[in-house]
C-alpha positions, 0 to 999 in steps of 0.5 A: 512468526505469523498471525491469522485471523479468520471470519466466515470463510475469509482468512488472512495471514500477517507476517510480521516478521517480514515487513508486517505483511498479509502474506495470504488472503483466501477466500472460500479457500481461494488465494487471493494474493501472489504468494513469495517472501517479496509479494502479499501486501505489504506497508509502504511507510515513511514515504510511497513509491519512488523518492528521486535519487534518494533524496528529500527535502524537510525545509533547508535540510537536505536526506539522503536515504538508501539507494534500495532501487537505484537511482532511487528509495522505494516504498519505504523501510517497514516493509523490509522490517520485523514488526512488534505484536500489539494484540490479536484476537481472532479477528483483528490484530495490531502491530508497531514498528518504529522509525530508526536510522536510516530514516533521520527522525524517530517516531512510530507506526501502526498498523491494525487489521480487522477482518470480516466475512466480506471485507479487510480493512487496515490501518496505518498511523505515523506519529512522532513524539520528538522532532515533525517530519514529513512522510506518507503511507499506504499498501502495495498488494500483489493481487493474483491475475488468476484466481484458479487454473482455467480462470479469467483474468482479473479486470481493472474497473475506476474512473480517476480524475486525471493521471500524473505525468511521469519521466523517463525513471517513473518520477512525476514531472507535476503535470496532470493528464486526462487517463491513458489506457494501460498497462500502467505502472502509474499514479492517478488522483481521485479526489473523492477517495480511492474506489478500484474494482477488481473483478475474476469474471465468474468468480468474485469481485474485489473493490479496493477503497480508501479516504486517500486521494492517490492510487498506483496501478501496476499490472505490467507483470503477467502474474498480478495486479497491483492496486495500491492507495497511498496519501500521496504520489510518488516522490510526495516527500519532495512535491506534497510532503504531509507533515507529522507533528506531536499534535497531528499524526499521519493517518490512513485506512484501506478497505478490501470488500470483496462479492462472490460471483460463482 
């Protein structure tokens, strides 16, 4: 089961039977996005990127969690998981998924989209009616390197404060450093909110912006382009855990404006 929105000559296709997904974006019929059963843009929630060797820390308690990319827990469960249908109309939609086992805390997600002619913007929320919890949030989105056969590939356009430190398994080591060129499979700290453009010279302009401070950029693979806006950097459950209380949900939005070029 999926659902389409539409505005202008935009359309997106969420598949909320896998992860809740937008497993399509076109623009003026263009696809925007690396099309597969593991691609789109799909949610990274409870937790973002890597957690190091699947463990987390909630004061003396100590969690294992699934080993999905050994040595380590990546991206979280809702991405792997059927969501429920909230509501929908033409242009937005709303979506819930609640925690379970494995994860050791109940609570529930939230994902809503609303579309325009120029711009998607979606939103997460993790709440907890029980027991707090650390956890984070945010959106991996395989952006295609190439819109059209013939086309230039896409430019990676921000200007981060600095750039987190990694090991030798892409765990930071909580040492910030000056920006190095690319590629990069890496995590940046912009402070003042994320603003990533990505640009299909001739074709169209795409600016991924969002309130959080910290943006993964992975463009080591040929096909794709990966911008994701996150509410912490990876292994944030163990370095900089984000509290949900019943008092004070985790909440978290990203915006995709895209500029017609052609």
């Amino acid at each position: 089961m999926t659902t389409r929105l539409s505005a202008g000559g935009a359309e997106i296709t969420i598949d909320q039977e896998n992860g809740c997904r937008v497993s399509g974006l076109r623009v003026d019929g263009i696809e925007l996005l690396r099309q597969g059963p593991k691609y789109g843009a799909f949610p990274m929630v409870p937790w973002c990127g890597r957690t190091a060797n699947g463990r987390f820390h909630d004061g003396a308690a100590v969690h294992q969690l699934p080993l999905n990319h050994p040595p380590h827990a990546i991206h979280g469960f809702a991405r792997d998981a059927p969501w429920k249908t909230a509501s929908a109309t033409g242009t937005t939609a709303a979506f819930t998924y609640d925690l379970t086992d494995p994860w050791p805390y109940s609570g529930r997600v939230t994902q809503l989209f609303e579309l325009g002619p120029d711009a998607l913007t979606i939103r997460l929320g993790v709440e907890t009616y029980q027991d707090s919890f650390p956890a984070q949030a945010g959106w991996h989105p395989w952006f295609n390197r190439v819109l059209t056969e013939g086309g230039e590939p896409a430019r990676i356009g921000f200007d981060p404060a600095w750039q987190e430190e990694r090991d030798e398994d892409h765990i930071p080591t909580g040492r910030r450093t000056d920006p190095k060129p690319g590629p990069w499979d890496d995590c940046f700290g912009m402070p003042y909110g994320v603003d990533v453009s990505l640009t299909w010279p001739g074709q169209l302009e795409l600016k991924v912006t969002s309130p959080a401070e910290w943006v993964v950029v992975y463009d080591e693979q040929p096909e794709a382009v990966c911008v994701e806006p996150q509410s912490g950097p990876p292994n944030g459950l163990n370095t900089l855990p984000r509290l949900v209380t019943p008092v004070d949900p985790l909440e978290v939005s990203t915006t995709w404006t895209w500029r017609r070029l052609g």
